[in-house]
N, C-alpha and C positions, 0 to 999 in steps of 0.2 A: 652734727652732720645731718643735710636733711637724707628725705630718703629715696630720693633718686641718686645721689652719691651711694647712698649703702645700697642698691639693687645693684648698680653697675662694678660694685665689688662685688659682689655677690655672680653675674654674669662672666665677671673676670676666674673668680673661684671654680666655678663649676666649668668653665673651658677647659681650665687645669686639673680639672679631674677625670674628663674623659671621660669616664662609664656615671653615669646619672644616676642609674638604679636604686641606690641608696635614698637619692632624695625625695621620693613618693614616702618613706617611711619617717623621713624626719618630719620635727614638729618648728613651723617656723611660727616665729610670734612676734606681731605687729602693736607698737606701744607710740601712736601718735596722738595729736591733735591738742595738745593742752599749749605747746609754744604757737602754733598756729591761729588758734584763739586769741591768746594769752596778748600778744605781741602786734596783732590786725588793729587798729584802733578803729578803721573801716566795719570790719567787723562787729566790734564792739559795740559801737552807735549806728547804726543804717538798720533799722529793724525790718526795713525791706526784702535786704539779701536773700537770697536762698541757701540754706545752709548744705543742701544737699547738692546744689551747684558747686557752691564753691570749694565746699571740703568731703565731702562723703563722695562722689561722683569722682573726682581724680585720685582717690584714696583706692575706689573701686578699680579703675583699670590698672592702677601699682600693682593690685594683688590679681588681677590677670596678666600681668607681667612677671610675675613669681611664679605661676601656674604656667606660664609657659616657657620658665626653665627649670621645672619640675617638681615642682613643691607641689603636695596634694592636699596636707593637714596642715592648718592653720589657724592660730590664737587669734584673734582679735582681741582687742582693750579697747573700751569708750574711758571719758575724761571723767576725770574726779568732779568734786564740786568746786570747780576755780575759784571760787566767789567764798571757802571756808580756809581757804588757806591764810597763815600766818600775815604771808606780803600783804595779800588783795586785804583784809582786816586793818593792819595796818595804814595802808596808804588812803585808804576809803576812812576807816572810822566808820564804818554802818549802826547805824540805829538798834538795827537785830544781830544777829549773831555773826550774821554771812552775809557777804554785798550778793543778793539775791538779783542783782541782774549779772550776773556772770556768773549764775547755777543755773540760770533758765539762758546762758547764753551757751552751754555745757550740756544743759538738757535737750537742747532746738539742736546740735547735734548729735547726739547720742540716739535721738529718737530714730534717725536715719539708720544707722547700722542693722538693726536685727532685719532687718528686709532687705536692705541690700547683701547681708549675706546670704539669707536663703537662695536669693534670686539668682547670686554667682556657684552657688552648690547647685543649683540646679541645670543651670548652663554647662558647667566647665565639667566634664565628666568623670570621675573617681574622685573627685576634691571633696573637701570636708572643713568645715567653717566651721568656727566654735566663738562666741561671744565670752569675753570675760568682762562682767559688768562695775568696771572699778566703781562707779559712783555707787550704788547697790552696797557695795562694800562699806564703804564711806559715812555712809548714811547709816549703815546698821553699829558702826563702830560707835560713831557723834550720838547715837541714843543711848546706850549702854556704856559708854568705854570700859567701865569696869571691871565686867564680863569678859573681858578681852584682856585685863593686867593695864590698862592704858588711864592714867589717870592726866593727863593735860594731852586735851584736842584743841587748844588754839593758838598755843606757841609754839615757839620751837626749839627742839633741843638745842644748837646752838646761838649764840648773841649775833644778833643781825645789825649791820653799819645803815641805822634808819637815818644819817646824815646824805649818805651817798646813796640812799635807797637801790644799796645792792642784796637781792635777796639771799646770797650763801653767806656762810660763816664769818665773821669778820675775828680776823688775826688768829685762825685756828682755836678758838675758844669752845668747846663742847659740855655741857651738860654731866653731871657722874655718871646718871642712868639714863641713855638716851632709850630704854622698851619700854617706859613711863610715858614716851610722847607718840604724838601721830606722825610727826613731822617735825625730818631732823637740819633741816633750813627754813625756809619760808615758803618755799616752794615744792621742794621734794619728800617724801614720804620716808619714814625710818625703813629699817631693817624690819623692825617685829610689824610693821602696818603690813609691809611684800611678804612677809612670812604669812598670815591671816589670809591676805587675799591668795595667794596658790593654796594655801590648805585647805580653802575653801572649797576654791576651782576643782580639785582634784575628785569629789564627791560630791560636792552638791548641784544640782541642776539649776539650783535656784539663783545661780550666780554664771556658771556658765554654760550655757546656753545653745543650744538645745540637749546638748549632749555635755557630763561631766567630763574634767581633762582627763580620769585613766580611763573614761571610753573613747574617748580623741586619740589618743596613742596607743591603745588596743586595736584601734579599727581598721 
């Protein structure tokens, strides 16, 4: 679902709630951009675009459209490293590790975010922006995994139909231990990778931005 469909639920819900007041205190979290990338093939090749034209600028006023049916604290997530996923390996065959024009296609977005939040917390008045740096994550996992319990970063827990170059599971086939991988299709991240990245979040500044998430939901 993109997510002008889930905002307009979202405006449906809160009609139906009638008092708001609650929702200054909830924590809404924003997890886009990797199918938008992913899926652009314009994108992909036109090294002209503006990245912040095209994706970060209408990403910006969604989230002034959440603020103005009352949302005040808000997660952000920038993109993984596209280009080190199972699929994108895969279907490329890269020389290095990662098809490294779809990590700098990832990072030419990404770059755009921490200033376009500041910019809208300092506009929109009581609002509170918080970067969560999935790539940051990503990157410290692919040097280490070890350190993490993660011993395979470039497959995927499940068996992928690379005939029909469909990236989820093909015939329900999974892995004994899928906390041993990063990624439990081709595309999507396991359970223990989203475990790591909030546990991260929750304390370290170094990952989300400017402020950790229990000072986001403190605040």
């Amino acid at each position: 679902m993109v997510l002008d469909e889930q905002i307009e639920l979202f405006k449906s819900s809160v009609k139906n709630l009638g008092n708001t007041d609650g929702l200054s205190k909830s924590l809404i979290f924003i997890n886009m951009g990797q199918n938008d990338l992913d899926l652009n093939k314009k994108l992909q090749y036109n090294a002209s675009l503006d990245m912040g034209q095209y994706l970060a600028k209408p990403l910006s006023k969604r989230l002034e459209m959440l603020y103005d049916l009352g949302g005040r604290k808000f997660l952000v997530s920038n993109v993984l490293p596209l280009g080190c996923r199972p699929f994108s390996i895969s279907q490329e065959k890269p020389t290095t590790r990662c098809v490294e024009r779809l990590n700098k296609l990832a990072s030419q977005f990404n770059s755009y975010l921490p200033q376009m939040l500041k910019d809208l917390q300092s506009t929109l008045s009581g609002s509170k922006f918080v970067l969560l740096d999935v790539y940051k994550v990503f990157e410290d996992v692919f040097s280490k995994p070890a350190s993490y319990g993660i011993s395979d970063i470039s497959h995927s827990c499940c068996a992928i139909d690379s005939v029909k170059r469909i990236p989820i599971c093909k015939n329900g086939e999974v892995c004994s231990d899928r906390n041993q991988y990063a990624f439990f299709d081709a595309i999507h991240p396991t359970e223990v990778m989203n475990s790591i990245m909030i546990s991260r979040c929750l304390k370290d500044s170094s990952v989300c931005k400017p402020i950790n998430l229990m000072k986001l939901v403190k605040a």
